[in-house]
N, C-alpha and C positions, 0 to 999 in steps of 0.2 A: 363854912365856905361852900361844903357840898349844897347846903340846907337852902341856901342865898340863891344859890346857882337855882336850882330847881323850880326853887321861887317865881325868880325873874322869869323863866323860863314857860312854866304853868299861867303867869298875869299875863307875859306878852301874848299867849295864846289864846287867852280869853279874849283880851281888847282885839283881838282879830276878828276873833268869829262875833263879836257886840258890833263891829265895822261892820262885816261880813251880812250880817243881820240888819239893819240901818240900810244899807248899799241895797238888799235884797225887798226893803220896806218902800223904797224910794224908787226904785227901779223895774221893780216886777209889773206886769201888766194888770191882773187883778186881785178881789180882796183873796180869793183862796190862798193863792201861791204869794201874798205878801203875808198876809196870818203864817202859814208853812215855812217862810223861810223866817221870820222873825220869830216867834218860838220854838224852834230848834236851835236858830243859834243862840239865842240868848239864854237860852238855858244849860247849855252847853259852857257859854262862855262864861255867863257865873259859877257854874259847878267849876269850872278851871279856875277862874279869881279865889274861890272858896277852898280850892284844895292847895293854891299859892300861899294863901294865908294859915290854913291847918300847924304849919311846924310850926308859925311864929308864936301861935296862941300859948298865955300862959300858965292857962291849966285845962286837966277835959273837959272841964266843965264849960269853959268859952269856944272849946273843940265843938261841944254838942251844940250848943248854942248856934255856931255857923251852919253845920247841918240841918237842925234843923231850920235855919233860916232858909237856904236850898231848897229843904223838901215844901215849906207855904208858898213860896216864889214859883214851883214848880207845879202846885197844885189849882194856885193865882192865876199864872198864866195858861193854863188848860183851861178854866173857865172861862175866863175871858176871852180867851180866842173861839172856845163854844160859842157864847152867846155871842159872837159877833159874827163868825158863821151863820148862826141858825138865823138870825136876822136877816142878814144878805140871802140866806137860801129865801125866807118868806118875800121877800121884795120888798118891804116896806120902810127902810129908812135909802137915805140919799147916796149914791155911788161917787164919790168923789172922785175916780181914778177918770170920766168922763170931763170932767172939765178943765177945761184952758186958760 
């Protein structure tokens, strides 16, 4: 009961900050501060889905398994949002946040 509870608890707060993240990707003015807010929450808010799912798991082995799925997603999405950084700092691909 407890274990359920905590669950729902931990998921609902990840699909926030995955909202929160999306909202911050859609709405922010440029690429810095939409890369900034979109890999913070969403990495935030998978580690919260991944710690939702930890008790259900049915042994440690599918324990470590979600971890380490966490820590490539984590490591994935810091690339990526480097190189798409270091892009936009060079100027040379297309600024989408300017068109209508």
């Amino acid at each position: 009961m407890v274990t359920n509870l905590l669950s729902v608890v931990l998921g609902s707060a990840g699909v926030f900050f995955f909202v929160a993240g999306t909202v911050g990707l859609l709405r922010l003015p440029d690429v810095f501060t939409r890369l900034h807010a979109l890999t913070k929450a969403d990495n935030l808010g998978l580690g919260l889905i991944l710690l939702a799912l930890l008790p259900h798991a049915p042994s440690l082995f599918y324990g470590v398994k979600l971890a380490l799925l966490w820590v490539l997603v984590l490591i994935a999405g810091a690339t990526g949002a480097h190189l798409i950084a270091k892009r936009a700092l060079r100027g040379d691909g297309e600024d989408c946040s300017d068109q209508t």
